[in-house]
Each structure stands twice: as structure tokens, then as C-alpha cells.
C-alpha positions, 0 to 999 in steps of 0.5 A: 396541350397538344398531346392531349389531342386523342385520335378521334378528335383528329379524325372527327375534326377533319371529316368534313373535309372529306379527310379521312387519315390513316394512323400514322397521319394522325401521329403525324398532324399530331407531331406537327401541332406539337411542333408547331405550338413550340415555336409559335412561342419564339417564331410567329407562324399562326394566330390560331393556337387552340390544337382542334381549330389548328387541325380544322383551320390549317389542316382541314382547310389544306388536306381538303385540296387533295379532292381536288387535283390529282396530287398524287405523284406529282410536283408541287410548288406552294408559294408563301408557305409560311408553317407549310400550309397547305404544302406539309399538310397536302405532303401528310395527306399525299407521301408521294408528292414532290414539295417544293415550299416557298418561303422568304421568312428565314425564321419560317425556313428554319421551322419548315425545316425541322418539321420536315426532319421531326416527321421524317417527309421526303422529297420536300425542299425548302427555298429560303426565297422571294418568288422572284429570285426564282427562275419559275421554269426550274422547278417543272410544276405540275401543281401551284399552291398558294393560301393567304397571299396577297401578291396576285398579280405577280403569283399568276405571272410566274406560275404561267411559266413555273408550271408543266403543260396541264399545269394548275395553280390553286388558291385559297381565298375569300370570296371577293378576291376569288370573285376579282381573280376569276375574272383574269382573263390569262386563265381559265378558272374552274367555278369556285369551291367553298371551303367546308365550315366556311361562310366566305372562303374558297378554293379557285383551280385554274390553268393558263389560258395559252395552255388552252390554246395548244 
């Protein structure tokens, strides 16, 4: 059971994420998982149900980005969100962030929903959406995320226009789409970084190549 998830095993599991959660963040993550096992039975949301490697997989993996990009005080748009990885988790890690989770599962929207109303977040909207049934230049983003999506070619599209002037996306990745889309000649791309207790899976942080230009 979830609940059997001490404090410290939290805590360990996401050290080498460089996450180091205060109390009330463990409380939370704990929550979450709770949550989160409890609709898996009737909603699919993960395939990974064992509590520790849900703290690893999904919320390590996630909270690792707050290293990355100054997410503090800032807005952020996470495209296919699904169970709100990485954006509840970087939400948890970050309380200031403005979220905005993108998610077409309607079923999925209900379970972000709740999460958000069980662990008391603010300033988070869900969008029961496809990404193109959204104006991009209407949610002013300073920040994209996107983890496990396929849909590269129209993601990067929209992002040009979603985001802010110095405006980032991130992905998470495996390593040949990190390899194939670093090479997208409309963006400029930070080398790829491997994500911790991982063989062949990165995160890639870039911006549009006009922005450059300017």
C-alpha cells in the first residue's frame, strides 16, 4: 500500500534527482500516490504501480527538471500531461508556478482534477483539449513541457507560438528521438541530459531559433 511509503524512502528515492522535498512535499507525493493507485484500478493512468518506482519513475524523473530552467514564478504549459507528469509534480517541487496541464483524455481530466482539489494546489488549469483546439498565443508561456509524446512535429510548431520571448520547451525523451529532434533546425538545443538512473533516457531544453534572431 501506498501508505506504507515512510518519509525516508521518499526522500531517498528522489535523491538522486538532486530533489531534496521538504515535509509537506513528501505528504504530498505521498497523497498523490494514493490518488493515484485508486484510480488506476478504474481509469488507466501508469503502468507502473509498485509506490517507490512511482516516486522514481514519475516523480524523480519529473522534480529533476526544476535544476534545469528557472521554473519558479513562472507559467508553464505541459502538453499531454496524462496523471500531471511532469507538470503536478514540478507544481509540488515548485508551489509558485502557474500550471497549465494539456490533456485530451477526458477521464484523465477528471483524475488531474481531483489531485489538484485532494492536495490543495493553486493556480493550476486543467484543459480538457487537443493541442490544437488551443490558440497557442493565449496562454503566454514561459515554459513547455512535454514527457512520452509522440506528436513532435506539430508540438514544436505550436510551442513557437505558445511560448514568451525567452521561452523554453523541454522534453523528455529516449535517445534516438532526442538525437532526431536536436537536429530541427527551427530550434536552438541545449546539449542532451541524461536523466539519473537511467540508460537511454534524456531530457533536451531548447527555444525557437527566431527568438535568436532578435
Amino acid at each position: 500500500m501506498p501508505s506504507s511509503l515512510k518519509d525516508q524512502q521518499i526522500s531517498e528515492a528522489l535523491r538522486p534527482f538532486s530533489v531534496f522535498p521538504k515535509k509537506e512535499e513528501v505528504a504530498k507525493i505521498r497523497e498523490y500516490i494514493s490518488l493515484l493507485l485508486k484510480w488506476n484500478r478504474l481509469v488507466s493512468l501508469t503502468t507502473v504501480t509498485d509506490p517507490l518506482e512511482i516516486v522514481r519513475r514519475h516523480f524523480g524523473e519529473s522534480m529533476f527538471a526544476a535544476n534545469l530552467l528557472p521554473v519558479e514564478n513562472c507559467r508553464l504549459a505541459d502538453f499531454g500531461t496524462g496523471a500531471g507528469f511532469p507538470g503536478l509534480a514540478l507544481k509540488i517541487a515548485a508551489p509558485d508556478i502557474q500550471i497549465e496541464l494539456i490533456e485530451s483524455n477526458k477521464k484523465k481530466c477528471a483524475f488531474l482534477s481531483e489531485a489538484v482539489r485532494v492536495l490543495e494546489l493553486n493556480n493550476v488549469n486543467v484543459h480538457s483539449e487537443r493541442l490544437e483546439q488551443i490558440r497557442p498565443d493565449s496562454l503566454h508561456a514561459n515554459v513547455v513541457t512535454a514527457r512520452a509524446v509522440g506528436e513532435f512535429k506539430l508540438l514544436l510548431r505550436w510551442s513557437a507560438e505558445a511560448l514568451n520571448a525567452g521561452g523554453e520547451i523541454m522534453l523528455w525523451l529516449g535517445a534516438e528521438d532526442a538525437a532526431r529532434i536536436a537536429t530541427n533546425p527551427s530550434w536552438i538545443w541545449q546539449p542532451a541530459i541524461k536523466i539519473p538512473d537511467s540508460q537511454r533516457r534524456f531530457i533536451l531544453v531548447g527555444h525557437p531559433a527566431s527568438q535568436s534572431q532578435h
